[in-house]
N, C-alpha and C positions, 0 to 999 in steps of 0.2 A: 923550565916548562913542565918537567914530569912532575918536579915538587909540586907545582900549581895544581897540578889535575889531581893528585892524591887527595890534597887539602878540601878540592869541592866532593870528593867521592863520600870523605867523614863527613863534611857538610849532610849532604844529601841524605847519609844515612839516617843522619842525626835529626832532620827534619822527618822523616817517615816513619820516625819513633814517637814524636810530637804529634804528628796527625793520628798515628793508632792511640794514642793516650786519648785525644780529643774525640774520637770517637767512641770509643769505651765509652767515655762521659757524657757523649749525647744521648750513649742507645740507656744508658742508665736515669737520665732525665726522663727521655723518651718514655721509659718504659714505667715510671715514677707518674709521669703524667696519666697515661694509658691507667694505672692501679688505681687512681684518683677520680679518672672518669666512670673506669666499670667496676669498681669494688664501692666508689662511692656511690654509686648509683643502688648499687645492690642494698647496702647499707641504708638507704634512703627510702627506699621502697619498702623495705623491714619493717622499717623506723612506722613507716605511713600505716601497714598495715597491723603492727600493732595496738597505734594508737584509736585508730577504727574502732579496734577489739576494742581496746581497754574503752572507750566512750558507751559501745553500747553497752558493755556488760556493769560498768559502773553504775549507770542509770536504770537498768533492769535490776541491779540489785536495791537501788534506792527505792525504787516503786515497792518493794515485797518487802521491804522496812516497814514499811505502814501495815503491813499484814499482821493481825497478833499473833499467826503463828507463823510466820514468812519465815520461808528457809534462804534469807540472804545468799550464804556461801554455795548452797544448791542452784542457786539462781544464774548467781555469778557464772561459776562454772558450766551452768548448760549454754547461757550464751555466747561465751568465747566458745563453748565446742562448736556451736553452730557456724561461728565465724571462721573456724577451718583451725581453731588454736587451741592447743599446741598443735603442730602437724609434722612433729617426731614419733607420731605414734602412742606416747605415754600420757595418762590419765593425770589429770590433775590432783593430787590429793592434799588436802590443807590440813595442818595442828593447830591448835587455836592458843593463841599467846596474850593475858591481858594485862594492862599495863597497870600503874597505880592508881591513876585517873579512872578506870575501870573501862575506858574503852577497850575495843577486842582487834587483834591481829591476827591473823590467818595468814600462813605461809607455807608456801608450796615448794620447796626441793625435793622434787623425785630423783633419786642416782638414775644416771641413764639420760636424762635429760636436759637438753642445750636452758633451758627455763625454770627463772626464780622468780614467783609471781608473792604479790603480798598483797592481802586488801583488809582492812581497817576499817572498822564502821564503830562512829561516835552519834551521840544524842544530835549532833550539827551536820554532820557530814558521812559521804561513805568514797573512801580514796581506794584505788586502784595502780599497781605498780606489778612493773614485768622487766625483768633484764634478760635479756636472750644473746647467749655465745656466736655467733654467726664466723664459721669459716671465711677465710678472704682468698682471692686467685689470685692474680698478678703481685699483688701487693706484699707475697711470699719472698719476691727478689729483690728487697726492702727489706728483709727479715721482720716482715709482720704477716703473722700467719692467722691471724682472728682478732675478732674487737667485738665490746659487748656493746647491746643497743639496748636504748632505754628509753618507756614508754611510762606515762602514766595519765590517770583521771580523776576528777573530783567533782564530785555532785554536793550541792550544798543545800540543807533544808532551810523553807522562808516560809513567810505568811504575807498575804497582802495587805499593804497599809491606807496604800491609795492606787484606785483604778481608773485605768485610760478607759475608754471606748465601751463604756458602760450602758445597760442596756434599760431602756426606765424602766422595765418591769421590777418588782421587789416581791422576797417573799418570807415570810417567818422564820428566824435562826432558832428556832425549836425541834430537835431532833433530828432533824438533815440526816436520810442515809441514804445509802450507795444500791440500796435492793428494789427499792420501788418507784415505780412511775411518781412523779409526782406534778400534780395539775398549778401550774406559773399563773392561771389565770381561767378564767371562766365569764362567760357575759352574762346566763340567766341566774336567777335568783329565786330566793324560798326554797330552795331544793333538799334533799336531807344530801344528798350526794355530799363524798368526800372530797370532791374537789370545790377549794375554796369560793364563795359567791359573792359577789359586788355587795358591801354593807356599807349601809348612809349615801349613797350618791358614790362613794369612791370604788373604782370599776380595779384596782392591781397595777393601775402606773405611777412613777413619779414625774412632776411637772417641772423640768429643764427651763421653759421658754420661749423655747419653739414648739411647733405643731406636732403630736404624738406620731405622727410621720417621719419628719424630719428627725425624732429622739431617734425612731427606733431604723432608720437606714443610716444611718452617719453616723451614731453612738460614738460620738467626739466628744462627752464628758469628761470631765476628770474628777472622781468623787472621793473622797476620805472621809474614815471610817469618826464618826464625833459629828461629820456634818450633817443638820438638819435641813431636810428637802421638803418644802408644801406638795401634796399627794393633788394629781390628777381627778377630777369630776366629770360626771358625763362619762358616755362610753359609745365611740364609733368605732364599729367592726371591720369596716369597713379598711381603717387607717394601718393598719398591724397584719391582717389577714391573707392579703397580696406578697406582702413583704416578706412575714416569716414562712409562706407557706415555697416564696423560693430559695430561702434559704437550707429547707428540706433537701435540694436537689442538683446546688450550685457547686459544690466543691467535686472536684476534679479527681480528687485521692482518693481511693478506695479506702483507705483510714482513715477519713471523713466519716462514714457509713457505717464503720465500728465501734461501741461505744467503749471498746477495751484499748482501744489506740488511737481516738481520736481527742486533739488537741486545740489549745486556743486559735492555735493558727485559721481554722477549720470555719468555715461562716456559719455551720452548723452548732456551734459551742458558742455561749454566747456567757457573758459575764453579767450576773446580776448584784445590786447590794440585796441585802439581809437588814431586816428590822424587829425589834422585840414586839411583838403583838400578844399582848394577856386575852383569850379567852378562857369562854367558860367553861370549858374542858380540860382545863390545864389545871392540875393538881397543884404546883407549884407558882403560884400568882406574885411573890413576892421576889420578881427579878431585875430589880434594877431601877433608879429613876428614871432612865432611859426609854423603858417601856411606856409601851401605849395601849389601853383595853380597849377591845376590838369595839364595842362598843360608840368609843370616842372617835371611831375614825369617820370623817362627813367631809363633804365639800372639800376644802384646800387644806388639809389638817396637815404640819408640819410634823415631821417624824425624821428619828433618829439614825444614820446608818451605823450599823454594827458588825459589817464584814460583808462580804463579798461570796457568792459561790458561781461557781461554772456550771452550764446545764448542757447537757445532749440534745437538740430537740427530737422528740417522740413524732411526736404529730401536731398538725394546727389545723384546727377546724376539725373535719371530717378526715382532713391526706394523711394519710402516714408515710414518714420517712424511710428511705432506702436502710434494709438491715434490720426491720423492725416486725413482726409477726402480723398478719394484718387483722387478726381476730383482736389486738392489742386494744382496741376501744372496749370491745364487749358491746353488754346491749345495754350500756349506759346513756339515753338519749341527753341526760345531763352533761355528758361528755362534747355535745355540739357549742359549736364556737368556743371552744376549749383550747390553751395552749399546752399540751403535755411536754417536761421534760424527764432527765434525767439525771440525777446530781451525780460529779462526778468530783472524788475526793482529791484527787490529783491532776495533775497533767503539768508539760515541759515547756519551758520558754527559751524560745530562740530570742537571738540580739534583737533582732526588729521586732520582741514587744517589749525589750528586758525595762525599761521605762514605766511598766507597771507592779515592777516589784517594788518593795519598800527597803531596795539597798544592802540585806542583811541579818543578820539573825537578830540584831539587839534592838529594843525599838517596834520591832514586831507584835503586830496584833495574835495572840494563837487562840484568837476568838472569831477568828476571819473567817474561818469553814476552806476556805482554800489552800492546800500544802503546797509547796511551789517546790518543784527539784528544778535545778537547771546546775550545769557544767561550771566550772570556773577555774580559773589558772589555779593549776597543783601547788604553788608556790604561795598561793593567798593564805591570810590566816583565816 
């Protein structure tokens, strides 16, 4: 009998060495899970709000690429700081590295600093990358004590080949720039004013097929740049003047209202084709088969589209648009029933228009008057 009772005492022991093994192993599960939930998380949130950075700063530097004397890497840099990055304190400063291709890299290793940032601007593209050291808490009793997080961006340059939701108005790809008002349309005529006049019966729209109503609220065309469109005759004010004049006052975003941040999204920006019109001002007459002297333009006269531009709208009619000076008419009485816009060289596209790009850099009209940045997976060629 004693023998019996010693036998379960080693028993007993021997199992109460089993259950602390087993629990060791839970609380180290346990605590494995726990590093996974909150170090992952931490990790996560990193990750997010790097990438943020790297999006806007990539596309703020793509826009100052167009600048002839754009300070990209100034650029870059002032927007991540705005976005709180780096926020170890220490100043970004870049070396500039260029390859054989002749593209540029700039790389940022400051000693001191958790952040290794690179950005690359090519004739196509401007990429944006960041690896950041991020200390870990739980995930220590693991013997993992930090993990790098890694973020990056890519904006890619395009031009329009063919556009969605186009607006019938058209107006001359002749000198397009970014500084001055320029007049989309006008209804009286004989005027010396430099805002363009109705010649031969053709009033500044193209005729879709439906009513110049209908073109111009729905702008559900799809045009490509080669196609020939019969131009509009006649002119009721009447049909456009309602329409674009609440288009002045309908967006909701106060970068609507700016003409340095407002985008296609915008009901205010409106997409027009572009066509070669020879007049008699024009020094250089010999541009293209394509072209048409203003002259010939009457009635239904078929004309060629030659690219696309985005306009800001200024004013329609008499209203001027929110953001806009209100002396902006002058005392131009030619300026009545007048569409003013203003050309704007760029602007970004989100998914829900990405359907009006032309796919790509190859293939690309770069006659189109339109520069297209938009985002795209880092991994794309």
């Amino acid at each position: 009998m004693g023998r019996l009772l010693e036998m379960l005492k080693v028993r007993s022991k021997s199992e109460d060495g089993g259950i602390l093994v087993l629990v060791a192993l839970s609380l180290v599960v346990l605590l494995g899970f726990a590093a996974l939930v909150i170090d992952g998380g931490l990790l996560y949130a990193e990750r997010s709000k790097l990438q943020k950075t790297m999006d806007a700063a990539v596309l703020a530097a793509a826009y100052e690429s167009f600048e002839e004397e754009g300070d990209v890497v100034g650029e870059f840099r002032y927007v991540s700081e705005q976005n709180g990055f780096p926020d170890d304190g220490v100043a970004l400063s870049f070396d500039e590295e260029t390859s054989v291709e002749g593209d540029k890299r700039y790389v940022s290793e400051v000693s001191g600093s958790d952040y290794n940032v690179a950005l690359t601007v090519t004739d196509d593209y401007v990429l944006g990358e960041v690896i950041r050291n991020k200390d870990l808490t739980l995930a220590n009793v693991l013997d993992f004590s930090d993990a790098d997080v890694f973020a990056s961006s890519k904006a890619i340059f395009s031009f329009l080949n063919t556009g969605k939701n186009v607006s019938p108005m058209f107006v001359s790809d002749y000198e397009l720039n970014t500084e001055d008002n320029i007049c989309l349309k006008r209804v009286s005529s004989g005027s010396d004013s430099d805002c363009p006049s109705s010649v031969g019966g053709n009033f500044g729209f193209l005729d879709y097929g439906d009513s110049l109503k209908d073109s111009l609220v729905y702008s559900h065309y799809e045009v490509t740049i080669g196609d020939e469109i019969p131009t509009e005759n006649g002119n009721s004010v009447g049909h456009w003047r309602n329409t674009l004049q609440d288009w002045l006052s309908t967006d909701e975003d106060d970068a609507c209202h700016n003409y340095n941040t407002a985008t296609l999204d915008c009901e205010r920006v409106i997409l027009v084709p572009t066509v070669c019109v020879i007049t008699d001002d024009d020094e250089e007459t010999d541009r293209g088969d394509h072209c048409i002297n203003e002259d010939d333009l009457n009635g239904k006269t078929g004309i060629e589209i030659t690219g696309f531009a985005a306009f800001w709208l200024v004013a329609v009619d008499d209203e001027v648009g929110e953001g806009v000076e209100e002396d902006v008419l002058g005392e131009d009485e030619d300026l009545k029933h007048a569409i003013i816009g203003k050309f704007l060289e760029t602007y970004t596209s989100g998914d829900e228009i990405e359907d009006i790009l032309c796919g790509g850099i190859e293939g690309c009209s770069e006659d189109a008057n339109v520069n297209v940045v938009r985002l795209v997976d880092p991994a794309s060629d």
